[in-house]
Biopython code that builds the backbone (N, CA, C, O; Angstrom):
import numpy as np
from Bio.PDB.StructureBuilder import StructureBuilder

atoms = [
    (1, "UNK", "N", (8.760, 137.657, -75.973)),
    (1, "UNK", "CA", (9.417, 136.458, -75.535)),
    (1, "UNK", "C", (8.802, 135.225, -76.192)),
    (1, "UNK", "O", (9.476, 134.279, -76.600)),
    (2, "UNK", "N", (7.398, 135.311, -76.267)),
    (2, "UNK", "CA", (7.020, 134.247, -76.918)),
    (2, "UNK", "C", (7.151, 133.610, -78.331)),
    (2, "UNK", "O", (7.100, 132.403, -78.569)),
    (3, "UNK", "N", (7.323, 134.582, -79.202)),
    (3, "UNK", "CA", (7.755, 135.017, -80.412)),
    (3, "UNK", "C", (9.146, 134.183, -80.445)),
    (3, "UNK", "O", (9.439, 133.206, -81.134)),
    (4, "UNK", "N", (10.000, 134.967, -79.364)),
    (4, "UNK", "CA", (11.146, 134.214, -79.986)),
    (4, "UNK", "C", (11.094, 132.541, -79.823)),
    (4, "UNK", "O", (11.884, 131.858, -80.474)),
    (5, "UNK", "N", (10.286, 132.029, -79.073)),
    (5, "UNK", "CA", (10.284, 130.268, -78.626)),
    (5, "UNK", "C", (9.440, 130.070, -80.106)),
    (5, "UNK", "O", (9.661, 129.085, -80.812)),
    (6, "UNK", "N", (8.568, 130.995, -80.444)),
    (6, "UNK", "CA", (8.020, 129.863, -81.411)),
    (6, "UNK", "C", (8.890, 130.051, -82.628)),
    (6, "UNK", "O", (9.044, 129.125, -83.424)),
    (7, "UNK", "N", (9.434, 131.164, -82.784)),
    (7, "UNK", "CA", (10.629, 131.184, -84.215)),
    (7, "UNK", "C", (11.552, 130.220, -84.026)),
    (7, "UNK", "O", (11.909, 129.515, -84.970)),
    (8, "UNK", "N", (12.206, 130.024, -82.405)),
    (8, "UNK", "CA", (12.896, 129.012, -82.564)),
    (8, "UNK", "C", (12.521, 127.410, -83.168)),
    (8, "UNK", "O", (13.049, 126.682, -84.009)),
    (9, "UNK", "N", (11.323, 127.287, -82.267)),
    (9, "UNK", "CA", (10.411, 125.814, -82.588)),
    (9, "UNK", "C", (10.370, 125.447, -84.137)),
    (9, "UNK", "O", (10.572, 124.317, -84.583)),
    (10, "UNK", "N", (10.057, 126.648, -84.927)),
    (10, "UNK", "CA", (9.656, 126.220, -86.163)),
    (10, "UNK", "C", (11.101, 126.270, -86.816)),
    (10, "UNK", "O", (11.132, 125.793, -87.951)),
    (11, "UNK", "N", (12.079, 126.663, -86.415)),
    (11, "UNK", "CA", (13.498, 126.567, -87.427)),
    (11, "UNK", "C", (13.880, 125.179, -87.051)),
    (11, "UNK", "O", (14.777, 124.722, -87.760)),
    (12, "UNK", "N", (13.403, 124.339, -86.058)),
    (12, "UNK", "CA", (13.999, 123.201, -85.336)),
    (12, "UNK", "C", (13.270, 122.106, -85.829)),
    (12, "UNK", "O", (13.435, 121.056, -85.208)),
    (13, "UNK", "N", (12.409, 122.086, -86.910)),
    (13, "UNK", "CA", (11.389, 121.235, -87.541)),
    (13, "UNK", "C", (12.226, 120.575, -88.638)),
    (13, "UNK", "O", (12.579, 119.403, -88.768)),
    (14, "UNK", "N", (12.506, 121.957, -89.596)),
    (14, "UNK", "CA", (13.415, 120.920, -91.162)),
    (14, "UNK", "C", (14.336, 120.703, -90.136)),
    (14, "UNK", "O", (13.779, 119.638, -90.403)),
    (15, "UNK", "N", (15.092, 120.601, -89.317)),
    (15, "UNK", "CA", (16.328, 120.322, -88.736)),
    (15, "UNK", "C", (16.037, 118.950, -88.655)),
    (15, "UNK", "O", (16.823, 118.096, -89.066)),
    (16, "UNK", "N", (14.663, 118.625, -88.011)),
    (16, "UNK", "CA", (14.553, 116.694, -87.239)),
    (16, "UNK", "C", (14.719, 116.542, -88.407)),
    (16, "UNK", "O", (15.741, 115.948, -88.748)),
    (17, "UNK", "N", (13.608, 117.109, -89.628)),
    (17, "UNK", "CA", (12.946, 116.327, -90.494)),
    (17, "UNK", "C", (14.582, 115.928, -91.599)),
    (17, "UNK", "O", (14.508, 114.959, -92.355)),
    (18, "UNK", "N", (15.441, 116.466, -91.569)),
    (18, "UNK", "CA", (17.019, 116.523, -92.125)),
    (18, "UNK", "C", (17.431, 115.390, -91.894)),
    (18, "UNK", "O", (17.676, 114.514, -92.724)),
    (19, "UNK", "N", (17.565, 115.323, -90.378)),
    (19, "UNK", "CA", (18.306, 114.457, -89.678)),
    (19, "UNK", "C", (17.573, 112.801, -89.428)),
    (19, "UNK", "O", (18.176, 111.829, -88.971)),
    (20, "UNK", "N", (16.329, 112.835, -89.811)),
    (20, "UNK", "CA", (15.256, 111.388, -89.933)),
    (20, "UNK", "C", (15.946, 111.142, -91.166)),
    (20, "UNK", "O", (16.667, 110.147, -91.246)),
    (21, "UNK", "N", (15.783, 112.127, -92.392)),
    (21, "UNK", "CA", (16.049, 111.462, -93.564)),
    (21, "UNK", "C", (17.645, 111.274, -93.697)),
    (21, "UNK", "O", (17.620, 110.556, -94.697)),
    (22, "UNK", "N", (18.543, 111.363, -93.501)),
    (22, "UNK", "CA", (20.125, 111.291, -93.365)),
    (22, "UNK", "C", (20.028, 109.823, -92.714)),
    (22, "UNK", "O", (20.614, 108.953, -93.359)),
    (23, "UNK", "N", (19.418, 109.436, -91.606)),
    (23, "UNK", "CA", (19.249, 108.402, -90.663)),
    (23, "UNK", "C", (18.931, 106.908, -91.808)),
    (23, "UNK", "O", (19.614, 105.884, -91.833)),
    (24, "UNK", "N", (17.382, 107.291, -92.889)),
    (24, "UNK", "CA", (16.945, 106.409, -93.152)),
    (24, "UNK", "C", (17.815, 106.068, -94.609)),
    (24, "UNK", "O", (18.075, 104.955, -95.066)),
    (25, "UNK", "N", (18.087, 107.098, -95.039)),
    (25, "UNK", "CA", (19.536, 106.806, -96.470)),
    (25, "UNK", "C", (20.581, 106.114, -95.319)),
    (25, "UNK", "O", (20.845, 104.943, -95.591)),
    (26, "UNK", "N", (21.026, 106.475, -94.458)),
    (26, "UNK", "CA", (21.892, 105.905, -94.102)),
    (26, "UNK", "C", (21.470, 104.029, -93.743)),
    (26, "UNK", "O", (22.262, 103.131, -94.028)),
    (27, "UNK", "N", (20.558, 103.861, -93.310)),
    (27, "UNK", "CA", (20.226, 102.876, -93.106)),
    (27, "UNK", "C", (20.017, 101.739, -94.770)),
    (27, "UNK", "O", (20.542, 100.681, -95.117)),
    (28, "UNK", "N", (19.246, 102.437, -95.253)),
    (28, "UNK", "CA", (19.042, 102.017, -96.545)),
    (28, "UNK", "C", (20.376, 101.658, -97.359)),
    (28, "UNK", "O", (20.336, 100.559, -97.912)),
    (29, "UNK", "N", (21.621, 102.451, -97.534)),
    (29, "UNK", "CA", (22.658, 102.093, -98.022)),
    (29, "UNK", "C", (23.367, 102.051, -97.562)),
    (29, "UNK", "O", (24.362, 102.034, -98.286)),
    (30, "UNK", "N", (23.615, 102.003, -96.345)),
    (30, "UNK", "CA", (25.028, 101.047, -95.929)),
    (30, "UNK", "C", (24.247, 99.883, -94.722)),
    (30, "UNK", "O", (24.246, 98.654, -94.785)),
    (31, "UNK", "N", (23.864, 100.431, -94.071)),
    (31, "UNK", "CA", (23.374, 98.982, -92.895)),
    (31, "UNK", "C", (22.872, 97.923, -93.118)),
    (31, "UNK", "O", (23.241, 96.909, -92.527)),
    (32, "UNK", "N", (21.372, 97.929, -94.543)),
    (32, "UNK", "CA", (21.415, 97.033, -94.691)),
    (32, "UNK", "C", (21.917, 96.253, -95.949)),
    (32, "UNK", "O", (21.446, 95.146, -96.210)),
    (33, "UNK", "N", (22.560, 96.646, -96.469)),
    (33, "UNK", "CA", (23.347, 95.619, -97.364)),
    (33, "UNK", "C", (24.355, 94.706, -96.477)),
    (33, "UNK", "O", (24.462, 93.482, -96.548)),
    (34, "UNK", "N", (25.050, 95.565, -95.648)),
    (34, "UNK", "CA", (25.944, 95.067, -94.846)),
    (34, "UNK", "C", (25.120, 93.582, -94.020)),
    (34, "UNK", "O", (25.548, 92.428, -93.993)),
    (35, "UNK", "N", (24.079, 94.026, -93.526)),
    (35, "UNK", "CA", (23.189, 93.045, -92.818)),
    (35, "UNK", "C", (23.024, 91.852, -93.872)),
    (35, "UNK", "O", (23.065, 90.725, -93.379)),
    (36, "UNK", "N", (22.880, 91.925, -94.974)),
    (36, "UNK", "CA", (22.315, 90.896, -95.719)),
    (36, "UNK", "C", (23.063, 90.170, -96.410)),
    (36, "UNK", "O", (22.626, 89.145, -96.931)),
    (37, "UNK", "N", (24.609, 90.650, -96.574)),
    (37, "UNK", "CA", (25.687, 89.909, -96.435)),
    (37, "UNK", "C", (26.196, 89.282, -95.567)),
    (37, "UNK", "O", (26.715, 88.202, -95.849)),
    (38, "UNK", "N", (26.206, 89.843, -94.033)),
    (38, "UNK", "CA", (26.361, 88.539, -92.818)),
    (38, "UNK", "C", (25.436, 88.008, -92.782)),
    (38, "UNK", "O", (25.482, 87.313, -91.767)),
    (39, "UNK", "N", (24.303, 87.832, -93.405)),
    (39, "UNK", "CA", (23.138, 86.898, -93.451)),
    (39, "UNK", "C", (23.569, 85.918, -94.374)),
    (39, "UNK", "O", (23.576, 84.730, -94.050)),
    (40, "UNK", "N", (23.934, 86.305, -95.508)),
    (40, "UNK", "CA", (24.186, 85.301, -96.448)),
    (40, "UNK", "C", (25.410, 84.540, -96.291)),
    (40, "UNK", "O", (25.463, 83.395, -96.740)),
    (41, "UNK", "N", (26.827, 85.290, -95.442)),
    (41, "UNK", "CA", (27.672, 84.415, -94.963)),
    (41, "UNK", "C", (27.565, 83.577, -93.813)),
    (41, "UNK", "O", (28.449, 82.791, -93.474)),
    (42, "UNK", "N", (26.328, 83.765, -93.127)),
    (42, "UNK", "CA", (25.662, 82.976, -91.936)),
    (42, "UNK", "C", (25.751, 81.851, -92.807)),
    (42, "UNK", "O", (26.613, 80.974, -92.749)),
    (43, "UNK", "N", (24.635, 81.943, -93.767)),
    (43, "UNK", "CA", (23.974, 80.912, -94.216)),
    (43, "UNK", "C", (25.268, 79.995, -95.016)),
    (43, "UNK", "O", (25.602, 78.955, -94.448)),
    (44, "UNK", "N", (25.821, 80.286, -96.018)),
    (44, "UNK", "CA", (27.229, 79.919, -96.615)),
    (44, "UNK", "C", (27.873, 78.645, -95.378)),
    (44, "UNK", "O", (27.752, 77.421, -95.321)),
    (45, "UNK", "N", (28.462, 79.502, -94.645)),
    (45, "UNK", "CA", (28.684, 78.688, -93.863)),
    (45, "UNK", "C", (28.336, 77.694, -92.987)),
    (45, "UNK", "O", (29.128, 76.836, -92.596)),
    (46, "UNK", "N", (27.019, 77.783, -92.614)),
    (46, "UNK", "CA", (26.018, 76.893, -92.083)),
    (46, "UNK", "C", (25.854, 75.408, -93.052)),
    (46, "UNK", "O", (25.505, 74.302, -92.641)),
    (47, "UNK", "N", (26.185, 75.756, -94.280)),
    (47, "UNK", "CA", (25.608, 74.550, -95.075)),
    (47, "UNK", "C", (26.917, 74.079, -95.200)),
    (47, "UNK", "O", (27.142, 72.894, -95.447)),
    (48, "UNK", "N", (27.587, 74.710, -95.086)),
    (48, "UNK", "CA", (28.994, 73.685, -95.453)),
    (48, "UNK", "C", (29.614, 72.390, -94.825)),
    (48, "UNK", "O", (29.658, 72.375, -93.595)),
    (49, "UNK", "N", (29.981, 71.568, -95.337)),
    (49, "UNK", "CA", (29.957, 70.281, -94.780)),
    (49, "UNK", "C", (31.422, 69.302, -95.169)),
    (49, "UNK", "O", (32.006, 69.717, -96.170)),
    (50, "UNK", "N", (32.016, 68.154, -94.538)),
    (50, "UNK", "CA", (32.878, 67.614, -95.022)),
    (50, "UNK", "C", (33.076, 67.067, -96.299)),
    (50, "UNK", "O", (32.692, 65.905, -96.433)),
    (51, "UNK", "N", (33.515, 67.547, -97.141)),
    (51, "UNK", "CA", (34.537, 66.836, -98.079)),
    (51, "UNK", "C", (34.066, 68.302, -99.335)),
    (51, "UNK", "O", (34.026, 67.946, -100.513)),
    (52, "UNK", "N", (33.692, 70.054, -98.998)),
    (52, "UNK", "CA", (33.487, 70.616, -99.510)),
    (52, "UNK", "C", (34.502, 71.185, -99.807)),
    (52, "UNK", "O", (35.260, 71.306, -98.845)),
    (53, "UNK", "N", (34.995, 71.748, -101.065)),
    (53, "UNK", "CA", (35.813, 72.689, -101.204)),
    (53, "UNK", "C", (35.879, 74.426, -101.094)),
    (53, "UNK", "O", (34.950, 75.110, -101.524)),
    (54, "UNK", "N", (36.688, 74.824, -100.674)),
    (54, "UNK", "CA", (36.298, 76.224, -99.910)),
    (54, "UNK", "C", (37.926, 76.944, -100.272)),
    (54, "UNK", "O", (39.051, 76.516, -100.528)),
    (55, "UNK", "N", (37.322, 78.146, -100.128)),
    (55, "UNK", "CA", (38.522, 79.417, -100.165)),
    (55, "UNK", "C", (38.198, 80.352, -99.085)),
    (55, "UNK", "O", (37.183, 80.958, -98.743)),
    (56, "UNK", "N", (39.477, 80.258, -98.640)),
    (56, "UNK", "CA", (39.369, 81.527, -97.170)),
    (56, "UNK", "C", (39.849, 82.889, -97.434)),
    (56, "UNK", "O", (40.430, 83.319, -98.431)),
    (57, "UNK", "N", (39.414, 83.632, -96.096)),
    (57, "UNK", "CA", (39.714, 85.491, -97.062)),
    (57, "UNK", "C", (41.303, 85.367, -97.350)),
    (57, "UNK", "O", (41.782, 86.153, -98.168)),
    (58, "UNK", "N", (41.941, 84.648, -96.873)),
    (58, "UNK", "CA", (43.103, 84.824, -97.140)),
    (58, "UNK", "C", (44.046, 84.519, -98.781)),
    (58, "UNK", "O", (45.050, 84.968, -99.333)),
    (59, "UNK", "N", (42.954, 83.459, -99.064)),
    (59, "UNK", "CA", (42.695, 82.848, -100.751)),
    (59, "UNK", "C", (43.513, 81.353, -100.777)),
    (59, "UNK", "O", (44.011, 80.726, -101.713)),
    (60, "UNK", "N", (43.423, 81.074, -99.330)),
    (60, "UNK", "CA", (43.709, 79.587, -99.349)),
    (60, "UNK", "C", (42.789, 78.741, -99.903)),
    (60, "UNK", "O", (41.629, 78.845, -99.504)),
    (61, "UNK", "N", (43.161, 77.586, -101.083)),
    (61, "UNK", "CA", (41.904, 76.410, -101.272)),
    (61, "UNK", "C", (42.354, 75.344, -100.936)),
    (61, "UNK", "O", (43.440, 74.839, -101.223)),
    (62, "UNK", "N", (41.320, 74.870, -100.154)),
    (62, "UNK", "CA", (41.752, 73.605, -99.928)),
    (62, "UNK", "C", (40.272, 72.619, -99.716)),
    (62, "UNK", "O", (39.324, 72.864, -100.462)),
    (63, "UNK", "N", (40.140, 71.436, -98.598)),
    (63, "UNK", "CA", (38.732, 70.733, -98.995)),
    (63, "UNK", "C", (38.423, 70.324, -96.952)),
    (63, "UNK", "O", (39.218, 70.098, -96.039)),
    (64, "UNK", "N", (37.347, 70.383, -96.990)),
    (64, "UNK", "CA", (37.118, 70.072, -95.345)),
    (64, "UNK", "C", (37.051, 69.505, -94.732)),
    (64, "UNK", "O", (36.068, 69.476, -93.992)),
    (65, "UNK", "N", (38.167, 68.582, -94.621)),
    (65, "UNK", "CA", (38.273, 67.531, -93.850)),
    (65, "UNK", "C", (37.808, 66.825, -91.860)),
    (65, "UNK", "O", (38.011, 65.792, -91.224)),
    (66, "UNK", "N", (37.280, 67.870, -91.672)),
    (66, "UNK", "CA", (37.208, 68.067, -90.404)),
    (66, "UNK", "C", (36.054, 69.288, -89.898)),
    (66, "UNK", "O", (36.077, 70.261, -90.651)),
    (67, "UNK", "N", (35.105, 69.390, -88.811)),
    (67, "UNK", "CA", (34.289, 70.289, -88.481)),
    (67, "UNK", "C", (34.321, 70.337, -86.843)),
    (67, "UNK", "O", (34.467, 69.264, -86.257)),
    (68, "UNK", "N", (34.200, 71.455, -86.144)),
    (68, "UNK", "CA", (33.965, 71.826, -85.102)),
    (68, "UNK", "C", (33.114, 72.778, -84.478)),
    (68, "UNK", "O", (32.612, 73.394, -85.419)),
    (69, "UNK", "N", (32.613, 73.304, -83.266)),
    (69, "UNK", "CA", (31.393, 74.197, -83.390)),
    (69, "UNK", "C", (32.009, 75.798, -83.912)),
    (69, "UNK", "O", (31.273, 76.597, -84.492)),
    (70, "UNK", "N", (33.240, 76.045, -83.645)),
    (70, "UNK", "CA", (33.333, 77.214, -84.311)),
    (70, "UNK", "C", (34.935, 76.972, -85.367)),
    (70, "UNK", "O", (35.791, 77.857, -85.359)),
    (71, "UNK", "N", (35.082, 75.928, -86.040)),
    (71, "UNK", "CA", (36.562, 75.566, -86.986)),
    (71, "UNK", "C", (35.811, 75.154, -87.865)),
    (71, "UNK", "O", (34.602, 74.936, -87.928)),
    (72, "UNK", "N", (37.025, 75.029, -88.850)),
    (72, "UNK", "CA", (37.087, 73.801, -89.697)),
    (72, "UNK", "C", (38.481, 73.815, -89.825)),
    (72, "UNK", "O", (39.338, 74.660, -89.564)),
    (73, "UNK", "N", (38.524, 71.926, -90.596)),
    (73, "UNK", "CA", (39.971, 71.287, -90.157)),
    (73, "UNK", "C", (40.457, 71.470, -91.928)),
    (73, "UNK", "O", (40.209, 70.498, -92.641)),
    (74, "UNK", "N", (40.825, 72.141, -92.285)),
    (74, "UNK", "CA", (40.759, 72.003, -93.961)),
    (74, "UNK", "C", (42.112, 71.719, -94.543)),
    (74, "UNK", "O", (43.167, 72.178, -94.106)),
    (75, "UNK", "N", (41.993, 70.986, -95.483)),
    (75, "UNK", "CA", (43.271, 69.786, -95.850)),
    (75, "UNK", "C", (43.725, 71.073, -97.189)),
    (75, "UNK", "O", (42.982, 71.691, -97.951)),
    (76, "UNK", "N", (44.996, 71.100, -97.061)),
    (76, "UNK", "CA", (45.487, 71.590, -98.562)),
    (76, "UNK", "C", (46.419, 71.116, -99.062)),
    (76, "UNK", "O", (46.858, 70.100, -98.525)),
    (77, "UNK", "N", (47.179, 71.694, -100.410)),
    (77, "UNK", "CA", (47.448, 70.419, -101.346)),
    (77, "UNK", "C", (48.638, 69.869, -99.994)),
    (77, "UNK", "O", (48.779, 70.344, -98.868)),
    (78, "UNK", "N", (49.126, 69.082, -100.444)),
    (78, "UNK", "CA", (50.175, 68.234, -100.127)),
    (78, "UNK", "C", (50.301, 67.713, -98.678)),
    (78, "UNK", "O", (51.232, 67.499, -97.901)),
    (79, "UNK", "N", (48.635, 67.578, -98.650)),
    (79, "UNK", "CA", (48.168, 66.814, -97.530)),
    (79, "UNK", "C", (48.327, 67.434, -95.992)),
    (79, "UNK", "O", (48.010, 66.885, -94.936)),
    (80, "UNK", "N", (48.972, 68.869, -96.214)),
    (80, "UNK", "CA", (48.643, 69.801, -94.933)),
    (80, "UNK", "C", (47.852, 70.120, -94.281)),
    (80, "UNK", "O", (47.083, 70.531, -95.150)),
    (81, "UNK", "N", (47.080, 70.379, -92.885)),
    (81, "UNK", "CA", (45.964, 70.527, -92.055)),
    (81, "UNK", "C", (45.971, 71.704, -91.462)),
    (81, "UNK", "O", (46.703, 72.148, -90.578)),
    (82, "UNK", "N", (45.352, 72.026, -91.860)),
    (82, "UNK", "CA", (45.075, 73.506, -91.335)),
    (82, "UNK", "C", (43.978, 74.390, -90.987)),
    (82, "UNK", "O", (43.236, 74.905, -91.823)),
    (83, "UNK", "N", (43.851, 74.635, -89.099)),
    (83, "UNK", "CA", (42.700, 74.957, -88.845)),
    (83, "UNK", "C", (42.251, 76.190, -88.731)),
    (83, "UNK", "O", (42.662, 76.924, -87.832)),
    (84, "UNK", "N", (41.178, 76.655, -89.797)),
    (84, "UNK", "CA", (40.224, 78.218, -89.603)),
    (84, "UNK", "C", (39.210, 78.053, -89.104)),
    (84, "UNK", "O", (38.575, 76.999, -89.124)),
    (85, "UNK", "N", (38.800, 79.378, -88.417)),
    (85, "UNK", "CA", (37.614, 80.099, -88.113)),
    (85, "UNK", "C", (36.715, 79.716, -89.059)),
    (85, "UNK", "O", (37.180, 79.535, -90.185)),
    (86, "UNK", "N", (35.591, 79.551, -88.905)),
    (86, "UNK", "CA", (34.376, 79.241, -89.604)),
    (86, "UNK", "C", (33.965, 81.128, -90.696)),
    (86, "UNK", "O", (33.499, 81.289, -91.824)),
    (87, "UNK", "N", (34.343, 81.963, -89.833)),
    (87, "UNK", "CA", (34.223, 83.510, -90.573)),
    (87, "UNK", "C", (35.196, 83.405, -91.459)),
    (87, "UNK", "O", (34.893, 83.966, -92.512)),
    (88, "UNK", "N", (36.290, 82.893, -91.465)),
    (88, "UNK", "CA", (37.334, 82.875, -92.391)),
    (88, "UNK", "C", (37.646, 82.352, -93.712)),
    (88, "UNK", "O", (38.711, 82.360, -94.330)),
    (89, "UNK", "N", (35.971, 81.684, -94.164)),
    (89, "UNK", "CA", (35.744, 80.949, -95.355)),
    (89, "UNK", "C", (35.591, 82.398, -96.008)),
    (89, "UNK", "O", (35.681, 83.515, -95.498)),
    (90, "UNK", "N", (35.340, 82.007, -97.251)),
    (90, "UNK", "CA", (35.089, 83.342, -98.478)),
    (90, "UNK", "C", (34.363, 83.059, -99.026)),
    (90, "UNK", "O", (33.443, 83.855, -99.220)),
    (91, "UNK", "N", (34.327, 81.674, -99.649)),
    (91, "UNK", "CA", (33.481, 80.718, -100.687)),
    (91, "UNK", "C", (33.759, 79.331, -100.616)),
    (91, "UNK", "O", (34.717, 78.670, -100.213)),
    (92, "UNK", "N", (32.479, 79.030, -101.201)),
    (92, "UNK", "CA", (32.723, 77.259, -101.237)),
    (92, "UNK", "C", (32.520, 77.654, -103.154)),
    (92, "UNK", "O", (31.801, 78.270, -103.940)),
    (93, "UNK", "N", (34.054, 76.547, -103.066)),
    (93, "UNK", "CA", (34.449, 76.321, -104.442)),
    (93, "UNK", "C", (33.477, 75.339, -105.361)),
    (93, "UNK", "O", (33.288, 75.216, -106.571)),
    (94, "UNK", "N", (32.985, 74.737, -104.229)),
    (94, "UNK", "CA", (32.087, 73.507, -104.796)),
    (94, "UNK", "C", (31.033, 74.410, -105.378)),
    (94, "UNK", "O", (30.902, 74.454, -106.601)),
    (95, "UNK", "N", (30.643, 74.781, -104.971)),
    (95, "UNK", "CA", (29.510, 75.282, -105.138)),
    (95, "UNK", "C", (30.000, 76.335, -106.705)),
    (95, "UNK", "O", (29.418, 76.044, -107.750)),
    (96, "UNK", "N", (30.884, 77.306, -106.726)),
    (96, "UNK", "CA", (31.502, 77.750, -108.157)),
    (96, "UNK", "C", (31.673, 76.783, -108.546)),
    (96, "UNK", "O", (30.504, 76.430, -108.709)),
    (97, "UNK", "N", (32.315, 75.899, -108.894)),
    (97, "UNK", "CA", (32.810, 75.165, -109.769)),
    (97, "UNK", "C", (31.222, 74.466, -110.391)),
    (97, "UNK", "O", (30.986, 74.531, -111.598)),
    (98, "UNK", "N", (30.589, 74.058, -109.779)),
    (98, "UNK", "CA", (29.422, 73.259, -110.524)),
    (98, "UNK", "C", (28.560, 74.437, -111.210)),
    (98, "UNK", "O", (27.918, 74.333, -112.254)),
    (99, "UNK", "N", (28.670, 75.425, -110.504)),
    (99, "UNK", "CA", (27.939, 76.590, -111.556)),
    (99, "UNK", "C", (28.447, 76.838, -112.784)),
    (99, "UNK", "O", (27.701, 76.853, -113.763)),
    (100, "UNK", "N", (29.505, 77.017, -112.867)),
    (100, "UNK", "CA", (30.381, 77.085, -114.292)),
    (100, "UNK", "C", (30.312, 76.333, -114.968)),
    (100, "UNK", "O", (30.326, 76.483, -116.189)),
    (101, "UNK", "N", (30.190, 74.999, -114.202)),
    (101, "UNK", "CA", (29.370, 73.909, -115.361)),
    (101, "UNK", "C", (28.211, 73.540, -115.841)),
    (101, "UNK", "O", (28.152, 72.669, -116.708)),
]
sb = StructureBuilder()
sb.init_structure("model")
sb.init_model(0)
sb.init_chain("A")
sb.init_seg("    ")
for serial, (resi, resn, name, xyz) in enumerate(atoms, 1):
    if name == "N":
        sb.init_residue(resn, " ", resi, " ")
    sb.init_atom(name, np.array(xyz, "f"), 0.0, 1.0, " ", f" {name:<3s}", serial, name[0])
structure = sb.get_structure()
């Protein structure tokens, strides 16, 4: 009887040791990249400010006429107002555009 608990015990070892490493690849390539992109769209958006130009996921551009604790009021062409979610930016154009230059 004892025999069989410890044959079991020791087949149940590479099993954790499988399932730790599956855990820490998993962590390593997908969780935290993912993490360090809502970090960096934290930050993106945190700095953004009135009169910036921006593109939303949707691929609207327009410029930010307006701020709230969770909006923005953003003007597009032909003097339209239109209010997004602060998650709903993609990029600040300002910020491309002066890089390219």
């Amino acid at each position: 009887m004892q025999t069989v608990l410890l044959q079991a015990d020791n087949s149940m070892v590479p099993s954790f040791i499988t399932m730790g490493l599956i855990m820490i690849i998993l962590y390593f390539f997908m969780m935290r990249p993912q993490l360090k992109k809502a970090k960096e769209h934290k930050k993106l958006v945190g700095d953004l400010k009135v009169g910036d130009k921006v593109v939303t996921t949707a691929g609207i551009h327009g410029k930010i006429v307006g701020t709230n604790e969770t909006t923005f009021l953003i003007e597009v062409e032909g003097g339209t107002k239109i209010r997004f979610e602060k998650s709903a930016i993609a990029l600040d154009a300002t910020r491309a555009l002066e890089a390219k230059a």
